[in-house]
N, C-alpha and C positions, 0 to 999 in steps of 0.2 A: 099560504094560509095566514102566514102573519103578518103580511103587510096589507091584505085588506081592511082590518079593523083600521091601521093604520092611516090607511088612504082616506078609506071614510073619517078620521079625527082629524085628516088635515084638511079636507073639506070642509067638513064641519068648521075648524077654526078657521078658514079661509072666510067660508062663509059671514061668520062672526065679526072679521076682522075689515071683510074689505068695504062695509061704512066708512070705518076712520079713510082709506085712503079716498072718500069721496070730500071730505069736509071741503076744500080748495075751491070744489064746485058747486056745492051746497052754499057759501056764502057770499055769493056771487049777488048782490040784489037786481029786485027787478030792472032800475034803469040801467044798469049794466048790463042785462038780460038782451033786453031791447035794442041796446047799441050793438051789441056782438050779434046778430041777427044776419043772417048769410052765411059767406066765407069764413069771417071770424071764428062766429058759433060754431059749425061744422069744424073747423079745425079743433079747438079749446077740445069739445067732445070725444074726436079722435083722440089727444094729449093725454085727456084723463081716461080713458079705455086703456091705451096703453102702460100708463102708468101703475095702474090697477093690476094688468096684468103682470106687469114686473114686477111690484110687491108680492103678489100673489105668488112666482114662480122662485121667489128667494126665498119664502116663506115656504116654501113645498120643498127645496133643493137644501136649506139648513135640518129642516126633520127629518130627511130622508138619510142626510150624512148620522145626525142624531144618533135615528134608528140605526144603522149599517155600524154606529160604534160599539154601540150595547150589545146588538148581536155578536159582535165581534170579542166584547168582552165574556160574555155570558159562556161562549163555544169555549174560549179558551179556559175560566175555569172550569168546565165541565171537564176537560183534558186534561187539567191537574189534579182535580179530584179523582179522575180515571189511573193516573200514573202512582198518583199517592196508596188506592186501594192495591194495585197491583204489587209493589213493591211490599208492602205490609205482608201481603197472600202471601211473595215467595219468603219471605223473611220468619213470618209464625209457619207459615210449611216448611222451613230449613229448620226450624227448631223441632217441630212438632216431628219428622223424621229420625231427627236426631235421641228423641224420646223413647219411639218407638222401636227404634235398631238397638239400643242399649237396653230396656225393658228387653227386648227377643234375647238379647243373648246376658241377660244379667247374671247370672250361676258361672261362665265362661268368664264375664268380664274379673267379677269379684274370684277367681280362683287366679288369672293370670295378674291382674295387679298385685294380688298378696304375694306371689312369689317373686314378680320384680322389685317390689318393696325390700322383699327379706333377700334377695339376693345383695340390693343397694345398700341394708343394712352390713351387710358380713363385709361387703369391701368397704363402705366407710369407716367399720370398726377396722379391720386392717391399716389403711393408710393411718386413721390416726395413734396406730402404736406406730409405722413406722416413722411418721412424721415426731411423735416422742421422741423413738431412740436416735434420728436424727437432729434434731433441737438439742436432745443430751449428747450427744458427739459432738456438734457444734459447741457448744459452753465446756466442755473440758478442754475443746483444741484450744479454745478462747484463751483457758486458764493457763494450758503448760505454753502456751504464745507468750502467754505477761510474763511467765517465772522466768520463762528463757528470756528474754528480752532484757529481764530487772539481774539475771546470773551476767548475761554478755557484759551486760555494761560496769559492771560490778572487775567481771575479768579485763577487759579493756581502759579502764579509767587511766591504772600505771603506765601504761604501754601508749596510750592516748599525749597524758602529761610527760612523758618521758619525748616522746616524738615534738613535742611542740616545743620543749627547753632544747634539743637538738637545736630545731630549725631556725629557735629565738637566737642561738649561740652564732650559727651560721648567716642569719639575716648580719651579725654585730659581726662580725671577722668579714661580711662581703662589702660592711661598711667601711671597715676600718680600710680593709685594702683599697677602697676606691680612695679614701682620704690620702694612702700613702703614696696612691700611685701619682695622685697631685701634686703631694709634696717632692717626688723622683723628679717631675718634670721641671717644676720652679726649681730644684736644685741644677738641673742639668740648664736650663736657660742661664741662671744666675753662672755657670762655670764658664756657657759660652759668652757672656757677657764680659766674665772678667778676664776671659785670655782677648778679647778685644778691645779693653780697654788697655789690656800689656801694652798689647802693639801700637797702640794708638800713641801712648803715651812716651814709651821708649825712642818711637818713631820721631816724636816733637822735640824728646830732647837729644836725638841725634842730630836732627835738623840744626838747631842750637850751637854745637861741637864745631859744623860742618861750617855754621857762617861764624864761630871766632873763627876758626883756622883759616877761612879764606881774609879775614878783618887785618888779621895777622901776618899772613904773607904777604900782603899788602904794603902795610904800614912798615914791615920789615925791608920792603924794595926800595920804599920813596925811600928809609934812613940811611942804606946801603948805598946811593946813589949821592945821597945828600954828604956822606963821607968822602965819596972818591972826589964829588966839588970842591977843591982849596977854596974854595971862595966864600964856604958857606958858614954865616956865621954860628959864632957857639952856642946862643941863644936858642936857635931852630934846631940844632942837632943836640940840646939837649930838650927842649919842648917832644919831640920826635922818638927820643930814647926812653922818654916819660910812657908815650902813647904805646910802644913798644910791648915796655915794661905791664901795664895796664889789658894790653888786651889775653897777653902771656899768662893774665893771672884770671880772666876770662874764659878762655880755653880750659884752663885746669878747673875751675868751676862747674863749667861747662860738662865735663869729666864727668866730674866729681857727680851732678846730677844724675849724668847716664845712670853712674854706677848704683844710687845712691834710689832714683825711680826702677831701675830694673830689679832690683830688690826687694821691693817695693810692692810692686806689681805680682811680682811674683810671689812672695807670701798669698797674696792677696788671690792668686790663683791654685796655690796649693790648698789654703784656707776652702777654697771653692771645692774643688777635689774631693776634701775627706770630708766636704760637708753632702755632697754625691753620693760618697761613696756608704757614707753613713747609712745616709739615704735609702742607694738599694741594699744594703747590709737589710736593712728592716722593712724591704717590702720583700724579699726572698724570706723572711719569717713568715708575716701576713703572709704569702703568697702562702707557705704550706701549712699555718694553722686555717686559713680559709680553707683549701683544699679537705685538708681532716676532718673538718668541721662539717663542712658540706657532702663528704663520707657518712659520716657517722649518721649528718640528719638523713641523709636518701635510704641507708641502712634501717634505720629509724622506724623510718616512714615506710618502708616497705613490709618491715616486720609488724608492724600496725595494721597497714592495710592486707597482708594477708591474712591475719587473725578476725579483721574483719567482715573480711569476703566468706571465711567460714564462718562466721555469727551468720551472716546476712544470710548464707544457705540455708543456713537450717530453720531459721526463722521462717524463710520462703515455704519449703518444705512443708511446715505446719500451718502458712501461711494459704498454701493450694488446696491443703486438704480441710479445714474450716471451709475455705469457699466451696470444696464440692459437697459437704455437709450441709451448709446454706443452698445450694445447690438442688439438691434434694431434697429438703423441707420447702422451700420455695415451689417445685413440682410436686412433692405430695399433696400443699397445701391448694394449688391451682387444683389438679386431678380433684381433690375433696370439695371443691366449692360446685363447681361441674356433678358432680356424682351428686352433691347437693340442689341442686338444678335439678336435676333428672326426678331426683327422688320428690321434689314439688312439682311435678309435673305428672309424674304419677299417681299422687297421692290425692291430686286433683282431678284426676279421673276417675277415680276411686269415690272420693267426693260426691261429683258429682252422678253415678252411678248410683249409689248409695240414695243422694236428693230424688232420682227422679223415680226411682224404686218404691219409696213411703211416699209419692206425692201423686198418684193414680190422677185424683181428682185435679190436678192441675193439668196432664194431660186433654183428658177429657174436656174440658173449660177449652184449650188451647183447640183441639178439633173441631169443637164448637162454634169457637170466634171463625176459622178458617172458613170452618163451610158458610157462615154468615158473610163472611165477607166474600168470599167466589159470589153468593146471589147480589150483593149488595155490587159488585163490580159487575155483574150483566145487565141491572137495571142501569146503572150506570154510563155504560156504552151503547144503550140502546139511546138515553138521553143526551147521549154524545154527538151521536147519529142525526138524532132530531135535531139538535141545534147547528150542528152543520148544515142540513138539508134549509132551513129558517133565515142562518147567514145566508145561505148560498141565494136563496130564493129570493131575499130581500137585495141585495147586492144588485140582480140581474133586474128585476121588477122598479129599480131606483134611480138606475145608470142615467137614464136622461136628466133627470131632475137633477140631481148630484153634479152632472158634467152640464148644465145649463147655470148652475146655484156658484161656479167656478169662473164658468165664462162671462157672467156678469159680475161678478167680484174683480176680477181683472180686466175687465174694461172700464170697471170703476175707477178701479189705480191708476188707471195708466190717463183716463180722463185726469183724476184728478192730480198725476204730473206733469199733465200739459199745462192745466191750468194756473199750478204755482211756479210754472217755467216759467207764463205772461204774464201772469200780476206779479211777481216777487221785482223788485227793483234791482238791476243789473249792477 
């Protein structure tokens, strides 16, 4: 039914229109008329019939997509109008039940909320005494926590400074022994040094002793011999008795050295000795004032730290039971927020109850729109129906045109890629 009018307006502009597509052959004048007479004419004519007709059939194939849009469009909001009233329907009929069910039972509803109310009331008034006298148990543990905390330290300060002069005494005694133990060692090197150089030195001046005396027996043979010579003059046996004489008092020198280095030496080792011995004399002291010292701090420290350990208990002690104080006002006050919860949740039931109870007339309004809209949504889909049936009709009644309005648009294209394929320059 709707694409007739239709039809009839594209003929009619058809009609309208397809002058212009004669102009070509309208301006044709008569001596050109005359030449084109036969063959020619007969063709040109054919040309422009068909040209006519292809304007004519793109012209028929563009209105037809046209129309097939509009229709298109039109169905579809008709569908969202349909969806929209629907949704409204169940949305004011969820409330509009919701009215009605609470109205039915309003005496029931307003007797059970007052009592959940007043039950919600008695337990919040509850937790918040106990959450009080928990908050108040917490701030007294708080308080005998500080007193105890400010009496330990009050008790422990002596015992604290007493431990630390220990341990300062014993840090200074584990000093000193290390310094003494230093100085035991450079004494005991310095003792081996100098019974080395004893020997060293005793040894050079026996060495000494050892070549007068051989000098000696020497010079004492050639004289000995130089005697038993009758022949040998006086001169050389007293030159000889000289040399003698001289080395005799080199050997006693010589002696005299040994005696006089080994002495010497040996001071010089004794000296070494009782400076040793001094030595460990005064790290065997350090050694047991360290020891006592480092007694007394470990004693010290331990009598500290165990006086400690009892502070720190009891501290803890008051310390656990503040946290289960905290403990429990932290859960009464969750439990209270909760219960607090509930109780606006009720109260808004209550509420609302109450609203729709003094508000009859908003009911009734609400009933009113509903059943308007149920009729308003059957005229609705009944226009829904029409315009599908219209799409549908038109769509089917179109198809040639449509897929003719297509197949000449794409033969156009492809014409005219041919054509920019051969004129465009390579």
């Amino acid at each position: 039914m709707a694409d007739e009018p239709n039809t009839e307006r594209d003929e009619a502009r058809g009609m309208r229109e397809a002058p212009g597509t004669q102009e070509p052959i309208e301006t044709i004048s008569p001596e050109d008329a005359q030449e084109g007479e036969g063959e020619n004419g007969a063709g040109l004519s054919v040309a422009a019939s068909t040209a006519r007709e292809a304007g004519r059939s793109l012209r028929e194939g563009l209105e037809a997509i046209r129309n097939v849009r509009a229709a298109s469009r039109e169905h579809s909001a008709g569908r969202e109008r349909a969806k929209a009233l629907r949704e409204q329907i169940e949305e004011d009929g969820a409330r509009l039940g919701h009215r009605d069910e609470v109205e039915a039972d309003y005496q029931g509803i307003i007797q059970r909320q007052g009592d959940a109310l007043a039950q919600l009331d008695r337990q919040l008034a509850e937790l918040a005494d106990a959450c009080q006298a928990a908050s108040a148990r917490r701030d007294q543990l708080q308080q005998q926590l500080d007193e105890l905390r400010r009496d330990n330290e009050e008790r422990l300060r002596p015992y604290r400074e007493l431990m630390e002069s220990t341990k300062g005494r014993s840090d200074d005694t584990a000093r000193s022994l290390s310094d003494i133990r230093r100085a035991v060692k450079n004494a005991d090197a310095q003792m081996a040094d100098a019974v080395k150089k004893r020997e060293q030195r005793i040894a050079a001046a026996n060495r000494a002793v050892d070549s007068a005396k051989d000098r000696l027996q020497k010079i004492e043979a050639e004289f000995s011999a130089l005697q038993k010579d009758g022949s040998a003059a006086p001169a050389a046996l007293g030159k000889l008795q000289g040399e003698v004489v001289a080395e005799q008092a080199h050997l006693g020198a010589a002696r005299d050295e040994v005696t006089r280095v080994t002495a010497e030496c040996q001071q010089l080792v004794d000296n070494a000795q009782t400076h040793l011995w001094t030595q460990k004399q005064s790290l065997e002291t350090v050694e047991r004032q360290n020891e006592d010292a480092r007694k007394e701090a470990d004693a010290r420290r331990e009598e500290f730290e165990g006086m400690n350990n009892e502070a720190l208990t009891a501290e803890k002690g008051l310390e656990e039971q503040m946290s289960a104080a905290k403990a429990e006002l932290d859960e009464g006050e969750r439990r209270a927020a909760k219960l607090r919860e509930e109780r606006e949740a009720e109260q808004a039931v209550l509420d609302d109850a109450n609203q729709i109870h003094a508000t009859p007339e908003l009911t009734a309004q609400l009933r009113a729109d509903v059943a308007e809209a149920k009729g308003e949504l059957e005229r609705q889909e009944a226009e829904v129906a029409r315009l599908a049936s219209t799409e549908r009709h038109l769509r089917e009644t179109t198809r040639a045109k449509r897929l003719l309005f297509l197949g000449v648009v794409l033969a156009a294209l492809v014409v005219l890629v041919v054509l920019l394929a051969v004129l465009l320059p390579r």
